[in-house]
Every structure is written in C-alpha cells, then in structure tokens.
C-alpha positions in Angstrom: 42.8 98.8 82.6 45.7 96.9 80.3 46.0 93.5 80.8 49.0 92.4 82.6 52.2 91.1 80.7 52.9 87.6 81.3 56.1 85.7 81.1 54.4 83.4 78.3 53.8 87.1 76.7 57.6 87.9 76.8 58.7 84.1 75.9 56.2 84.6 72.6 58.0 88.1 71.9 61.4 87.0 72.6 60.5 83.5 70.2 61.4 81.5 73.5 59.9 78.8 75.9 58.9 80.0 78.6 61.9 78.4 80.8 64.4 80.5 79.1 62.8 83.4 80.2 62.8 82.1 83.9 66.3 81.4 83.2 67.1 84.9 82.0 65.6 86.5 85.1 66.9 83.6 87.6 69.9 82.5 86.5 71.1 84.6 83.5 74.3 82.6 83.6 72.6 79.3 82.1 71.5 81.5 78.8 73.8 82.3 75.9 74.1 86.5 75.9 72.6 86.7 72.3 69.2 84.9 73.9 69.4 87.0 77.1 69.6 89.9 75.1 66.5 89.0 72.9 64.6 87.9 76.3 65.3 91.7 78.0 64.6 93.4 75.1 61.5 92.1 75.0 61.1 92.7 78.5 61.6 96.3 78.0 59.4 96.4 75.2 56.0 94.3 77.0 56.9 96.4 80.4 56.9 93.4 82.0 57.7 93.4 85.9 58.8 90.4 87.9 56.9 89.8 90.6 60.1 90.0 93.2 57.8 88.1 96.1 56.8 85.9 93.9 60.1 84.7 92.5 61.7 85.3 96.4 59.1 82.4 97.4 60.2 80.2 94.0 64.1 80.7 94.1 65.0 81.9 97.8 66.5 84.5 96.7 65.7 88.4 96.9 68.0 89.0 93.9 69.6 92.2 95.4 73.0 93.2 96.5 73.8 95.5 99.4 76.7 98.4 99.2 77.0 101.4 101.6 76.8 104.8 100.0 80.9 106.4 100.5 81.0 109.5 101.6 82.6 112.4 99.6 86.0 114.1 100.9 87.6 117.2 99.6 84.6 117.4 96.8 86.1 114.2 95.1 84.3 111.2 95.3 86.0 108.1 93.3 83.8 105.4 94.9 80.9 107.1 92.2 82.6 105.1 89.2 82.7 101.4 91.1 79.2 102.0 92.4 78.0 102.6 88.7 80.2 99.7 87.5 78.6 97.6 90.3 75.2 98.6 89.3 75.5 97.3 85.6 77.7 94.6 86.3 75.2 93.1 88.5 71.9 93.8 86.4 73.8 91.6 83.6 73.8 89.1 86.4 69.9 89.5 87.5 71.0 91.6 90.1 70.0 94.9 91.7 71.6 97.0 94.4 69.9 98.4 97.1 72.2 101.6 98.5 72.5 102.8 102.1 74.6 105.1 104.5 75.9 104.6 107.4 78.7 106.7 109.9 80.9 103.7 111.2 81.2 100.6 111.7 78.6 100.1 114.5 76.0 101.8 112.5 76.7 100.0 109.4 76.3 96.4 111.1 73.1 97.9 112.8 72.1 98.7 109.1 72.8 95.5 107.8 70.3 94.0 110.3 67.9 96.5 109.1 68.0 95.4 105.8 68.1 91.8 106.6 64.9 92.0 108.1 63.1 94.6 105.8 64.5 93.2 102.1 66.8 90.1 102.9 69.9 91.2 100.7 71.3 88.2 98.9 74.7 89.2 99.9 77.1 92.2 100.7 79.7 94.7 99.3 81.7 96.0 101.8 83.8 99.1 101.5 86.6 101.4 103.3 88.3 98.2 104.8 90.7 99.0 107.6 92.2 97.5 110.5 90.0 96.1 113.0 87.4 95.9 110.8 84.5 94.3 112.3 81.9 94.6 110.1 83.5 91.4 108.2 83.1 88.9 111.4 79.9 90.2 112.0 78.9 89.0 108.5 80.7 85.8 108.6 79.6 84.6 111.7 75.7 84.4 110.4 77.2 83.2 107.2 76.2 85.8 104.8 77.8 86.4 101.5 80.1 89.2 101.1 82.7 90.3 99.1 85.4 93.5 100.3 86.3 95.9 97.5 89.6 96.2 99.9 92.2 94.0 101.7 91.5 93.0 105.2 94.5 95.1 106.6 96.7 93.1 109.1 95.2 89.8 108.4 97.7 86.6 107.8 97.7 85.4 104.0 94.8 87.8 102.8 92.5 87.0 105.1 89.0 84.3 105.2 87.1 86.3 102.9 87.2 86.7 99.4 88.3 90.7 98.4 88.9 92.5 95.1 91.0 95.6 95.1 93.8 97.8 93.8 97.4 97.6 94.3 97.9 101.3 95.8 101.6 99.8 95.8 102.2 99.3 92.5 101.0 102.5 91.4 103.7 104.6 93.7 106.2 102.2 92.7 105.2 102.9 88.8 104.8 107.0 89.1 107.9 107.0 90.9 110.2 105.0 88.4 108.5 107.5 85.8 109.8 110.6 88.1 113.3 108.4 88.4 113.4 108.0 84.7 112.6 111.5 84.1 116.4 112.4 86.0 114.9 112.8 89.7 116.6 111.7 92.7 115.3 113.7 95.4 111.6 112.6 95.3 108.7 113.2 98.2 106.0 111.4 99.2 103.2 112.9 101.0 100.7 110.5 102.4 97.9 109.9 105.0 98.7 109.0 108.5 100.3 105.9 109.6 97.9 103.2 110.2 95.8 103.5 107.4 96.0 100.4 105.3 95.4 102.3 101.9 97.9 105.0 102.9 100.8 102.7 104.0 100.6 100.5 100.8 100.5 103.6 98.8 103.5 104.3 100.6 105.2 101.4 100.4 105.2 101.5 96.7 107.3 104.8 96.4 109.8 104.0 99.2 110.2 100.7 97.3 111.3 101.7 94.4 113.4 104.4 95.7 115.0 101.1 97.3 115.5 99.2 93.7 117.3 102.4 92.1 120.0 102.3 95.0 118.4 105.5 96.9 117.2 105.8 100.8 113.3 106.5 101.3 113.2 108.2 105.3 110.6 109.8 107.2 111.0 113.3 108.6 109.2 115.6 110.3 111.3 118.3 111.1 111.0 121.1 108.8 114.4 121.8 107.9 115.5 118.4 106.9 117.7 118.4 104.2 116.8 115.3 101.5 120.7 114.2 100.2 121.1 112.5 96.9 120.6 109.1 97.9 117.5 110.2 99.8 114.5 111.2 100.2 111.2 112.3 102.7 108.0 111.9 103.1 105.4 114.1 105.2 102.3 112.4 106.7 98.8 114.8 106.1 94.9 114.3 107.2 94.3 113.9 103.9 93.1 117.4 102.7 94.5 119.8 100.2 95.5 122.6 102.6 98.0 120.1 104.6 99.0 118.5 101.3 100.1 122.4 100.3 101.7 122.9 103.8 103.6 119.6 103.3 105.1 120.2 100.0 106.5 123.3 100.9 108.1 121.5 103.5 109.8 118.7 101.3 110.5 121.1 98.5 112.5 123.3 100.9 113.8 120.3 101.9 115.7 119.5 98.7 112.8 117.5 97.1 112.8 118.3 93.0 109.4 116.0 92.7 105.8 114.2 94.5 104.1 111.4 95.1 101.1 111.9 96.9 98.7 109.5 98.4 95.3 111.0 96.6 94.5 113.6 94.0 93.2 115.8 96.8 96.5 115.9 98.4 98.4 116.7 95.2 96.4 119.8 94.0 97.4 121.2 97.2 100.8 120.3 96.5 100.6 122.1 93.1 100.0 125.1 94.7 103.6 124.9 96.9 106.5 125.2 93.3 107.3 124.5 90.2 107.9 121.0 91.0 106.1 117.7 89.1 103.6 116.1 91.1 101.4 112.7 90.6 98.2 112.3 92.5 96.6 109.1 92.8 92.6 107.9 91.4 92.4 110.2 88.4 89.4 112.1 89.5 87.5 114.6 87.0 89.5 117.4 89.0 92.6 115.8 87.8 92.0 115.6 84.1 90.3 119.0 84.3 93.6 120.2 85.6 96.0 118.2 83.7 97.4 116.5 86.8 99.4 113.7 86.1 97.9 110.7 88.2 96.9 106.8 89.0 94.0 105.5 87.7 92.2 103.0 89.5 90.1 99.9 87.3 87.1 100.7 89.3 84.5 99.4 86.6 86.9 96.0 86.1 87.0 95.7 90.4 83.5 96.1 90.4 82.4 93.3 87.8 85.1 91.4 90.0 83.0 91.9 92.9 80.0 90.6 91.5 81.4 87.9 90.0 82.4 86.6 93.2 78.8 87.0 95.0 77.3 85.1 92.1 80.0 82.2 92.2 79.3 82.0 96.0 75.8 82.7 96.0 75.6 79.9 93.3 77.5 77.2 95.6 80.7 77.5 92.5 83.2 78.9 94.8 87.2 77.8 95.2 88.2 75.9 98.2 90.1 79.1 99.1 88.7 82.5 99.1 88.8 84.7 96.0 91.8 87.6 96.3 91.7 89.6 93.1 94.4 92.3 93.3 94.1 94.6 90.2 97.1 97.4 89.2 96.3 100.8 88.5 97.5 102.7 85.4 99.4 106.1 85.3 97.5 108.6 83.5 100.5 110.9 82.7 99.6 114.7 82.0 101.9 117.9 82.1 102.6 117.9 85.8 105.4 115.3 85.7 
C-alpha cells in the first residue's frame, strides 16, 4: 500500500514551508499566484488530498459553495457558461461547488436545509431572482452568506443583499440604436410577460431609446395595429419560439421593418415570420450557429464577481453597504440585423 502524501511532502516539492501550503489550500488570497501555482502543481503531481474533515475542524469552514442546477428552456441553456465560470473562479479561491436542483422556491429553501445539515455550505449562489423572492429572507434571517447572480426585483435602492448581474437594459437600448442607426423607425419588441423582472428591464431598454431618438414605444395587442413613424409595438410571449414566430408576424404586419426580442429563443422564432432584421438576446451556441445577431452576456466576468463577493464576506472584508455589481452586455452583431 503507498504511503500517504503529506503536506510536509508537498511543501518539500513545491520548495515551501509548510505554512504556505496551508495558506494555499486555506486562504489562497494570503499567497502570491506564482507560489500558489508552484504549491498546486505539486499537489497535482504527489496526489495529495486534503483531508476536508480535518481542515472543517481547523478553519470552520467546509470550503464549498452552493448553486442550484437551472433548468434548460427551448434546448438553450445559458446558465451552463456562469456555472463553469463559477466553478474555476472559485477553485482559484479554494473553493468547490456542490450543485443541486430544485422546482421552486419552497423546494429550494427545503434543499438548502438539507445541505446545511449533510455538508454545511460555506455560503450560497442564488439564481432566477424575481419578485417575491423568498428564498433571500430565508437565508438572511439565519445569517448565511449569499450572493444573487440577479437583482432583487421591486426592492428600494437594490436591495440588503449583495447581487452581481447584467444590465438586460442596456443591451435593448444598445441593439436598438444599432437598428436606429441602420435607418429603422418602426422597430418591435417582443418580450416575456409583464412581471417578470428580467423581461421588463429588457424591455425597458428598447422603449428607452426609442424615447432618446424622438419616437413613441406602445403596447398593443390587437392584431391589426398599425405602428406609425414615430411609433412602435411590442407583443408579450411565454417565452418560446412558436409564440415568438406568431408575434412577429403580428408586428411585421403591423408596419414593424425590425426586432428586439427578449431571448434568443424568442428571436429564431421570429426569423421564421419575414425578411426583417432581428437581435436575440445571451448569444447562445444556436445563435452563432445560425448567424443571429444578438447580446452577449459576461457570464464568466459575473461569475468571478460572485465569488469574489462570498470570499470578501466569508473573510469578514466586506463594505458597509452591500456589493451591487451591474455588468453590460455586448452586441454580437451577425447577418440578421
């Protein structure tokens, strides 16, 4: 039977003492990234484990960070990217993520107690925010870190909590001066249903800008609106690409001469209704397959955000106010507008 590796056997490898080696796998913040990269590389090449009991006795601490496992819509899954960005942004930190599932939010707060009891989570990432959300209170009130990829929709001033996320907002507002550069004046949006916090920002981005260039952003839904020149519409969908089809027929026969749509799954049904330009929103591997001009969302930037807020909070280096990082997308433009 091999011996077992030691940490004086990696400090020896590595040509360190044997506290910078508990540094590295403690508090990899304390060590200079030319020295932590020495330490795990010989880490790697001794096999050595860490004895996670062990070190949860020494440090209190578990070392692991909790995200639920997003579901996938339409065949497109985004939430893949910022899972694999959180992954390796928090293994730089000494970090591991434990993944789980859960329906809504009851089930998801009865999961968190789960996994408090069975591998005491250091602290939690919190997805899908939307109004109501109760899954944040019911964390705060044990005091337990966390950190929202995701506004707290309808909260004064941001909210308690510290968040990272995108600004859905200005991304419309972006795609659609491009469509207003390009000569349009009659331009669509199709979104989710009022009420959604992601949708109506999205939203709010296009009917803004429609605003700075002089023009009139209205909702309709009768079908034979007409859209004027200092106008426009916008159709509200469930999300899917048949509706987002169904609705750009609707606004094209309306007068509209381009789209904004809330997701990529909405705008390839929208391709399929004319010869019109459309932008989709999160650049999904279906866009760029497709050549669908669309938003792209920093998801590997918001998730090192993410961690670097657990580790400033579970490391008692916190702001007096909460951390709000609000990150922009970038448009991805492609033949379609």
């Amino acid at each position: 039977m091999p011996e077992k590796v030691t940490i004086a056997d990696v400090a020896r490898r590595a040509s360190v003492s044997r506290q910078t080696v508990s540094n590295v796998l403690n508090s990899p913040d304390l060590v200079r990234e030319e020295t932590r990269e020495r330490v795990r590389q010989a880490v790697e090449e001794l096999g050595y484990r860490v004895n996670q009991a062990a070190r949860r006795m020494r440090t209190g601490r578990s070392r692991l960070l909790a995200v639920r496992i997003e579901p996938t819509q339409d065949g497109m899954n985004v939430f893949d990217r910022f899972l694999h960005g959180l992954t390796g942004s928090a293994a730089k930190a000494g970090y591991r993520v434990i993944l789980y599932t859960a329906d809504d939010d009851r089930s998801e707060i009865a999961t968190f107690d789960d996994l408090l009891g069975a591998y005491e989570p250091d602290a939690f990432v919190l997805t899908s925010t939307h109004h109501g959300d109760v899954r944040t209170s019911w964390l705060a009130e044990r005091e337990l870190a966390f950190v929202t990829f995701g506004r707290p929709w309808g909260m004064p001033e941001g909210g308690a909590h510290p968040w990272v996320d995108v600004d859905g907002a200005a991304g419309t507002a972006a795609a659609t001066r491009h469509l207003l550069g390009a000569g349009h004046r009659r331009i669509g949006f199709i979104g989710w249903p009022e009420g959604s916090g992601v949708g109506d920002d999205r939203r709010s981005g296009w009917a803004r800008a429609l605003i700075d260039a002089g023009l009139t952003a209205r909702t309709s839904s009768v079908k034979d609106a007409k859209i004027g020149e200092a106008g426009a519409l916008e159709q509200r969908t469930d999300g899917s690409a048949a509706e987002g089809e169904a609705a750009a027929r609707e606004l094209i026969a309306a007068g509209a001469t381009a789209l904004v749509c809330v997701s990529d799954s909405v705008a390839l049904g929208a391709l399929q209704a004319g010869p019109v330009p459309v932008i989709g929103f999160d650049d999904t591997p279906v866009a760029a397959a497709i050549g669908l001009t669309s938003l792209s969302q920093p998801l590997s930037d918001a998730a090192t955000r993410c961690v670097r807020v657990l580790t400033r909070l579970l490391d008692n280096d916190s702001p007096d106010k909460p951390d709000h990082v609000l990150l922009e997308p970038s448009l991805v433009i492609r033949r379609t507008a």
